[in-house]
C-alpha angles and dihedrals in degrees: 000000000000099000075057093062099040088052094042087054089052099049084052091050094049087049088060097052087244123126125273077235099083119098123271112200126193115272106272092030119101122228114220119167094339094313128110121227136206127192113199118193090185115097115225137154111275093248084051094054098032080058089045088052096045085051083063096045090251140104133219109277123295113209103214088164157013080249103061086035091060095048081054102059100043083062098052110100093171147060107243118048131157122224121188097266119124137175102204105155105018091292137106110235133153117238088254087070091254112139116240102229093053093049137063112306 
């Protein structure tokens, strides 16, 4: 199923003279600058929904900028969300291994 979606989103894309390049997201995530985005409405515990997002090849949302924060934000309809910042060990790091104090803050 998802190879279908993936073709059907490049022939989309071809239909619209674009590149094959762009960036194709599952249906019911939402594309914003060559990421992929999902929204969950379902609460779980962050390790829960840090696993669920790995299922999907993905990860719980990096913030590289004001810029994607602020895309974010503007997507969140409701009060409790996780991002991909952990403190194991006794240090910040995001779940792409970046360390908190040299990235975005």
């Amino acid at each position: 199923m998802q190879d279908l979606n993936k073709l059907t989103c490049q022939v989309a894309t071809l239909k619209n003279n674009a590149s094959t390049e762009s960036t194709c997201c599952p249906i019911n995530w939402v594309e914003h600058q060559d990421s992929c985005y999902w929204f969950s409405r379902s609460g779980m515990p962050w390790a829960e929904a840090e696993k669920h997002c790995q299922l999907e090849n993905a990860h719980l949302v990096v913030i590289n900028s004001r810029e994607e924060q602020n895309f974010v934000q503007e997507h969140l309809n409701f009060a409790y969300t996780w991002m991909g910042l952990s403190d194991r060990e006794g240090v910040w790091k995001w779940v792409d291994g970046t360390d908190y104090e040299a990235g975005f803050q």
